[in-house]
C-alpha positions as a Markdown table, in Angstrom:
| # | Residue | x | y | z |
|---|---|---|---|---|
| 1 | Unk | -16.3 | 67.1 | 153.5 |
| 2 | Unk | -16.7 | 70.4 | 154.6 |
| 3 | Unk | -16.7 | 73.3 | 153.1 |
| 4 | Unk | -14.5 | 76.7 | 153.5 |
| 5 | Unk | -17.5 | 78.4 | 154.7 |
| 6 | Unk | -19.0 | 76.1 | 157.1 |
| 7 | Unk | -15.6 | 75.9 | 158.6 |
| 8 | Unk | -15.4 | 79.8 | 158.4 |
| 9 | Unk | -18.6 | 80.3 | 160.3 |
| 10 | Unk | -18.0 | 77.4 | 162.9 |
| 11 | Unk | -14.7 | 79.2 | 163.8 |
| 12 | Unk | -16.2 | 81.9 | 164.3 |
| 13 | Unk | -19.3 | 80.8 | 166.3 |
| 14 | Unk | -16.7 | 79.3 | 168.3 |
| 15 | Unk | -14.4 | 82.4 | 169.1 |
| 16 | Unk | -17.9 | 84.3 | 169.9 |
| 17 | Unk | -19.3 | 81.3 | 172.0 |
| 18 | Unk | -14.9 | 81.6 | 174.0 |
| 19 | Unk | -15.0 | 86.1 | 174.2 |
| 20 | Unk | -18.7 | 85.4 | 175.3 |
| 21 | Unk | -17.5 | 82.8 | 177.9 |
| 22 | Unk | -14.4 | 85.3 | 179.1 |
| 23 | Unk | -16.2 | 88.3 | 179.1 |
| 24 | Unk | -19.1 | 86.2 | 181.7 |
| 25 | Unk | -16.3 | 85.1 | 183.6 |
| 26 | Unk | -14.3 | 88.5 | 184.2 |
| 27 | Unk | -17.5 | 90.0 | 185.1 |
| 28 | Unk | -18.2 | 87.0 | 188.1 |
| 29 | Unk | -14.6 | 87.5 | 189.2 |
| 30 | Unk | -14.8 | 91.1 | 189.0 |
| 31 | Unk | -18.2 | 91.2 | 190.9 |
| 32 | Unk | -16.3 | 88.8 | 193.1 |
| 33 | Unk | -13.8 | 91.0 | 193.5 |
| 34 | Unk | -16.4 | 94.6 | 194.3 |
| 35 | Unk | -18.0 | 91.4 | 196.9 |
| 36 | Unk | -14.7 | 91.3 | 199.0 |
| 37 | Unk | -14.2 | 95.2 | 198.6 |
| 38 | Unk | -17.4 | 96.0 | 199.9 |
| 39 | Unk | -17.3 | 93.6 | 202.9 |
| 40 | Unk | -13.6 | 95.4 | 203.0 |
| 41 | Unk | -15.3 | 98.7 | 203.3 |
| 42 | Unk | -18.3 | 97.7 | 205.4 |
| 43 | Unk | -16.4 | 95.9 | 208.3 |
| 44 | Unk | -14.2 | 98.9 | 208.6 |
| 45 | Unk | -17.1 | 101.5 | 208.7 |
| 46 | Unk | -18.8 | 99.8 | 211.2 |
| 47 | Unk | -15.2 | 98.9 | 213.2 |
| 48 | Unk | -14.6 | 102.8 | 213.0 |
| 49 | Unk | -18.2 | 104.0 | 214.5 |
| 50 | Unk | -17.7 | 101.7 | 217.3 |
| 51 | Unk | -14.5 | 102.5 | 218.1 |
| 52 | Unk | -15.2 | 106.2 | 217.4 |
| 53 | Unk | -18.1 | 105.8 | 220.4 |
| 54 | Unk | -15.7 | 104.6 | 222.5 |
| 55 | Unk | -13.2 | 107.1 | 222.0 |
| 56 | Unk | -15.5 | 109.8 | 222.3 |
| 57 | Unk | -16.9 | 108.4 | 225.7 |
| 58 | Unk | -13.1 | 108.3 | 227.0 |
| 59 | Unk | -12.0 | 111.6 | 225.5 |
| 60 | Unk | -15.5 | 113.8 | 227.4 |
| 61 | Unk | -14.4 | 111.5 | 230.7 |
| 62 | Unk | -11.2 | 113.1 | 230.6 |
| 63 | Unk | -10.8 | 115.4 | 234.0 |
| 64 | Unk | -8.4 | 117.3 | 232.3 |
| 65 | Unk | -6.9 | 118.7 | 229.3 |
| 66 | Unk | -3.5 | 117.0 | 229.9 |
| 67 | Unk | -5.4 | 113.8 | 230.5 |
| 68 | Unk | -7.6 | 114.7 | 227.4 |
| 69 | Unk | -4.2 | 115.1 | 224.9 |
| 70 | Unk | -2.5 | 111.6 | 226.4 |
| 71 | Unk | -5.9 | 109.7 | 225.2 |
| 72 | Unk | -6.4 | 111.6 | 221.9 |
| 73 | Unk | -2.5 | 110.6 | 221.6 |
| 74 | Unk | -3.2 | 107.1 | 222.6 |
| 75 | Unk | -5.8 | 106.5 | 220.1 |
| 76 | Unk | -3.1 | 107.7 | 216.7 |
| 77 | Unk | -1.1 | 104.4 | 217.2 |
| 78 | Unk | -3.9 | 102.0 | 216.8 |
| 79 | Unk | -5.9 | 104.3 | 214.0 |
| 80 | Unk | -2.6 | 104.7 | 211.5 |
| 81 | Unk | -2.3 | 100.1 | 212.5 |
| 82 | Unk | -5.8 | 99.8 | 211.2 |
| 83 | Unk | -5.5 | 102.2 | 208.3 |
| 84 | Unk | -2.2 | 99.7 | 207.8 |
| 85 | Unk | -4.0 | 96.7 | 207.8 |
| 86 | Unk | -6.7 | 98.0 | 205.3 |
| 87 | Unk | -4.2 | 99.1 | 203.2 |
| 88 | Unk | -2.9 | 95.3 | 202.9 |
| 89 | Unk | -5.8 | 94.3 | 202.7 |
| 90 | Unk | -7.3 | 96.1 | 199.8 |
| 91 | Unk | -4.2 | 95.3 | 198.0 |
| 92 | Unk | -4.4 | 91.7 | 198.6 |
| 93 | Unk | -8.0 | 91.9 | 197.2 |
| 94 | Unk | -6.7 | 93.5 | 194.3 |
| 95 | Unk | -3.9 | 91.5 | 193.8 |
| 96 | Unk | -6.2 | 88.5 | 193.7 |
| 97 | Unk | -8.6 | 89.6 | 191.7 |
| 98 | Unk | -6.0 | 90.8 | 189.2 |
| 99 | Unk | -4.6 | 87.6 | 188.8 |
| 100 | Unk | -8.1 | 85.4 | 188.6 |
| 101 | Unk | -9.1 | 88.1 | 185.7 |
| 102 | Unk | -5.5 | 87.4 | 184.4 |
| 103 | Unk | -5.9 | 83.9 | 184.4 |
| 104 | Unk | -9.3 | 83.6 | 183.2 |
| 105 | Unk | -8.0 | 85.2 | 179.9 |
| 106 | Unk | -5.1 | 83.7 | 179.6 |
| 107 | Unk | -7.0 | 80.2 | 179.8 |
| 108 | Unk | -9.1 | 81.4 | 177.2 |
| 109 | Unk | -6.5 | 82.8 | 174.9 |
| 110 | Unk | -4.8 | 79.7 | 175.0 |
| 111 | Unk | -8.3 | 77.5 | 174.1 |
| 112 | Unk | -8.5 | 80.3 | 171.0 |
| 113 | Unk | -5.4 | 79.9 | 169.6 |
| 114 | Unk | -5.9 | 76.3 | 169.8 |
| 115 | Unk | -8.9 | 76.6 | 168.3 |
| 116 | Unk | -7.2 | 78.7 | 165.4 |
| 117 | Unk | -4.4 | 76.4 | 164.8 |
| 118 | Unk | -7.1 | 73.5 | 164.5 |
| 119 | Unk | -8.3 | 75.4 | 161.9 |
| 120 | Unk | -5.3 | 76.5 | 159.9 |
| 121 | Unk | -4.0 | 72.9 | 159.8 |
| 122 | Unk | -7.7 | 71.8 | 158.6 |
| 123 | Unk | -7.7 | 74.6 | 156.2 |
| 124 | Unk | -4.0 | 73.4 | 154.8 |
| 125 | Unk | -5.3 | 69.6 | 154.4 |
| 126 | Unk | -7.7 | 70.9 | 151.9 |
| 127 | Unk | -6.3 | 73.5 | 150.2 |
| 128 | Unk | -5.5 | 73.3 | 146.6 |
| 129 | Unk | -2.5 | 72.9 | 145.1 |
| 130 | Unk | 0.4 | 75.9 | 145.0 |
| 131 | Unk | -1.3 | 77.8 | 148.2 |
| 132 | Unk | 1.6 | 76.6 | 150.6 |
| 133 | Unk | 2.9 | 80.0 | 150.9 |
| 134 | Unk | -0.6 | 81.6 | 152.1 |
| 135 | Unk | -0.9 | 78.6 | 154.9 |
| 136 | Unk | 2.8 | 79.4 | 155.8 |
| 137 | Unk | 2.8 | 83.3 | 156.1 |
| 138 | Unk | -1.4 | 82.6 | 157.5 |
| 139 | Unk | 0.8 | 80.4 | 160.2 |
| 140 | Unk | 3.5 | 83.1 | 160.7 |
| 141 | Unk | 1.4 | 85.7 | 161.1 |
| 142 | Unk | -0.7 | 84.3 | 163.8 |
| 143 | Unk | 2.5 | 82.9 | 165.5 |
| 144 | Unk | 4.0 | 86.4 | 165.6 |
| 145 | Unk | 0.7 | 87.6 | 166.7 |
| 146 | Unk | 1.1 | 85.1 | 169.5 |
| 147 | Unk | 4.7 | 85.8 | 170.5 |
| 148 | Unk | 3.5 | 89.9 | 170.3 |
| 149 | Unk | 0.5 | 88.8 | 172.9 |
| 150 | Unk | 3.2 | 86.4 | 175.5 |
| 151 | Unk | 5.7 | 89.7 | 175.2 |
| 152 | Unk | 2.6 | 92.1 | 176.3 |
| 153 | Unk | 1.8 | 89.6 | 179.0 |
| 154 | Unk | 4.7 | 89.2 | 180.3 |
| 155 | Unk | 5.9 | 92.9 | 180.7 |
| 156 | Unk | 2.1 | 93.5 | 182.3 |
| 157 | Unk | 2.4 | 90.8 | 184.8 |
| 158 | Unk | 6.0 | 92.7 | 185.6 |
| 159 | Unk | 4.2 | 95.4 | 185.9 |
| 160 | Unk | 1.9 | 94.5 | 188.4 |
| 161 | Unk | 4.7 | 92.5 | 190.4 |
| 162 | Unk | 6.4 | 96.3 | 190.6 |
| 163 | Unk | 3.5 | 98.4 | 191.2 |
| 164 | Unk | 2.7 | 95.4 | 194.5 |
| 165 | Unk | 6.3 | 96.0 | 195.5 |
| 166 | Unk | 5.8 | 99.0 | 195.7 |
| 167 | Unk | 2.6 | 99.2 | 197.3 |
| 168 | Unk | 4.3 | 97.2 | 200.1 |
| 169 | Unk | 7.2 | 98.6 | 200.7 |
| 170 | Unk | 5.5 | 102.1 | 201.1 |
| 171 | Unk | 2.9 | 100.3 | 203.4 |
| 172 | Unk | 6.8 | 98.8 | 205.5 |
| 173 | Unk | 7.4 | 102.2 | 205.4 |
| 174 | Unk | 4.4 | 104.1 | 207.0 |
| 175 | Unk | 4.8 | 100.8 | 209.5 |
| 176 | Unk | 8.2 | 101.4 | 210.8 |
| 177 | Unk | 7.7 | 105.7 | 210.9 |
| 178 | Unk | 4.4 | 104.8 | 213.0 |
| 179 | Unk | 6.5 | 102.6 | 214.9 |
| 180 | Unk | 8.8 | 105.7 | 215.5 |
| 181 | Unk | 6.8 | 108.3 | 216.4 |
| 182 | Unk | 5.2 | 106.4 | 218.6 |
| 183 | Unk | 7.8 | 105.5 | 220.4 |
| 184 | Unk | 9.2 | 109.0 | 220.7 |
| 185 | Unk | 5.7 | 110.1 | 221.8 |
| 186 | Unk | 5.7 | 107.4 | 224.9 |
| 187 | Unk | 8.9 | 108.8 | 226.1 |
């Protein structure tokens, strides 16, 4: 048999060795995530100095100033569809990395509190005599500690569903007054 403290430090070796294995994991899906963001970043730098030649190279070819404004005006339409496109793009990046780093702890909160139950139950076979109401207010606790944590979850992944709502409809938005003005430009 065990004693109180040999279960007390294994516990907590074990919750070190679990917030040691989350923190290593948000960090690889966070680095994961600044991976896909500088990629992100990269492609459109180099997509913009490219394009930026060409446009320059039309824009001095121009053999007048009326041709010169119908090119410059040419080249909004496709610069406000790639600024779209990032735009959904970054979002989608963070979107995903938010809910890998989400689920990642939410994995390892659930292994934790399984651990902790484990160990309250153990703790309650082999407690003396007359210490039923410490195990049961020791149990109550933690489970209103739990149902405090799933209410906190639950409003941040509403949260986050709002906030990417919103970031997509304003991103509809700029869409469809592009699309406008664009149209109203051609006629």
């Amino acid at each position: 048999m065990t004693t109180y403290n040999e279960q007390f430090s294994a516990v907590t070796k074990a919750g070190f060795d679990a917030q040691l294995a989350m923190y290593t994991q948000f960090a690889s899906k966070a680095f994961e995530g600044m991976e896909k963001l500088v990629e992100l970043n990269l492609k459109a730098v180099k997509s913009s100095l490219e394009e930026s030649q060409g446009t320059a190279q039309k824009l001095f070819a121009a053999k007048d100033p009326q041709e010169f404004f119908t090119l410059s005006s040419a080249q909004a339409q496709p610069a406000v569809e790639k600024s779209i496109a990032y735009g959904r793009h970054l979002s989608g990046i963070i979107s995903g990395t938010q809910a890998e780093l989400t689920k990642t702890a939410e994995s390892q909160i659930a292994e934790g509190n399984r651990k902790v139950i484990a160990m309250i139950d153990e703790a309650a076979k082999n407690a003396p005599p007359g210490s039923e109401n410490a195990i049961s207010m020791l149990k109550s606790t933690f489970s209103n500690l739990n149902a405090s944590y799933e209410q906190f979850s639950k409003s941040a992944k509403q949260a986050a569903e709002v906030i990417e709502a919103n970031v997509s409809n304003a991103v509809d938005q700029v869409t469809q007054v592009t699309a406008k003005a664009t149209r109203a430009t051609k006629k």
